[in-house]
C-alpha positions in Angstrom: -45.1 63.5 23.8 -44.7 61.0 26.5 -45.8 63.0 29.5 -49.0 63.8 28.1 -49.4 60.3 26.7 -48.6 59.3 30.1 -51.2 61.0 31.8 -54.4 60.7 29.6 -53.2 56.7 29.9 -53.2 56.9 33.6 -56.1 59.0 33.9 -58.3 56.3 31.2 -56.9 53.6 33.8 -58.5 55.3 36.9 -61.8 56.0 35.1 -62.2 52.7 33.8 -61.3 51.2 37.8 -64.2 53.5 39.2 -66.7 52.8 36.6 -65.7 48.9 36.7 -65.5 48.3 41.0 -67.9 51.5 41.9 -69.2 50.5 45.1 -66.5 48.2 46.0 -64.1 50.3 47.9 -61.8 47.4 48.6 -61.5 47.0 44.9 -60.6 50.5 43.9 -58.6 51.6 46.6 -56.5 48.2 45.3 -56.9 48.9 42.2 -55.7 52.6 42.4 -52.8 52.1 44.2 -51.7 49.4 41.9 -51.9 51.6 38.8 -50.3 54.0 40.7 -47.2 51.7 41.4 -47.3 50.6 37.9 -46.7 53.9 36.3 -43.9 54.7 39.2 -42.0 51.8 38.3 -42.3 52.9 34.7 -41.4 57.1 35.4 -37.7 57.4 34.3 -38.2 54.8 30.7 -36.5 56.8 27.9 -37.0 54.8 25.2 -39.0 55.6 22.8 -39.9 52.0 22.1 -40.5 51.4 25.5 -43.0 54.4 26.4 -44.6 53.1 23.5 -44.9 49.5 24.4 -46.0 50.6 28.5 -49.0 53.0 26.7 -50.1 50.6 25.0 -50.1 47.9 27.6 -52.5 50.8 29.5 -54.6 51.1 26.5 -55.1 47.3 26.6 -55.5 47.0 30.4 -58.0 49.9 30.4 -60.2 48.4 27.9 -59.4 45.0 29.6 -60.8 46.8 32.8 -64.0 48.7 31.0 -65.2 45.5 29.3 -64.3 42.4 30.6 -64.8 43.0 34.5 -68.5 43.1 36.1 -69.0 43.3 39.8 -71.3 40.2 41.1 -73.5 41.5 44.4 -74.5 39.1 47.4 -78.3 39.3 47.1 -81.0 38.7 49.5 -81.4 35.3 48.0 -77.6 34.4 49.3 -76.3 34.3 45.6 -74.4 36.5 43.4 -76.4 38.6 41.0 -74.0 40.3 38.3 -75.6 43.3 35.8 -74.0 44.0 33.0 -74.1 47.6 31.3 -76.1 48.4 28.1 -73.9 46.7 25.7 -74.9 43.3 27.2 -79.0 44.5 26.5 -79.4 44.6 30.1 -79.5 41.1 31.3 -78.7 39.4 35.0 -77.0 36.3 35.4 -77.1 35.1 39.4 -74.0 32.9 40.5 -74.7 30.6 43.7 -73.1 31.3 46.4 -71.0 28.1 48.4 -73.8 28.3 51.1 -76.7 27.8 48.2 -74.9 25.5 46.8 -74.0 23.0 50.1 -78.2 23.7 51.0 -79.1 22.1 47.7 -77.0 18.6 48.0 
């Protein structure tokens, strides 16, 4: 049981980094190697308890990646422009950058 839990886990983890920082290698070269060390630390657990607990601490951090982080863009305005997917109908919210925001006091 754990191996495979293991895997589909860390797999869900690294589909849910690429969908959440595509275009921001930085991001999910970071992000990969950091789910990477996470599940090394974890390789010898034997617990039963404790596989459990670390899965489910994936589960929540995959979903925690998948819906609650959205890339903001520099656009050609000098501000930050963030889409969200179709659950959120489609709608952009622009964040000022520092520079906008020192040009307009």
């Amino acid at each position: 049981m754990g191996v495979r839990e293991a895997l589909s886990a860390y797999r869900a983890l690294l589909r849910a980094t690429r969908k959440s920082f595509a275009g921001d290698s930085l991001m999910l070269t970071q992000s990969t190697i950091e789910v990477r060390k996470k599940f090394e630390e974890n390789r010898n657990v034997t617990s039963e308890a404790e596989i459990q607990k670390l899965l489910e601490e994936a589960r929540e951090a995959s979903h925690f990646i998948s819906n609650m982080i959205v890339q903001a863009r520099l656009n050609s305005r000098g501000g930050y422009e963030v889409k969200p997917d179709k659950e959120h109908a489609g709608a952009t919210l622009e964040v000022p950058s520092e520079e906008m925001i020192r040009k307009t006091k």
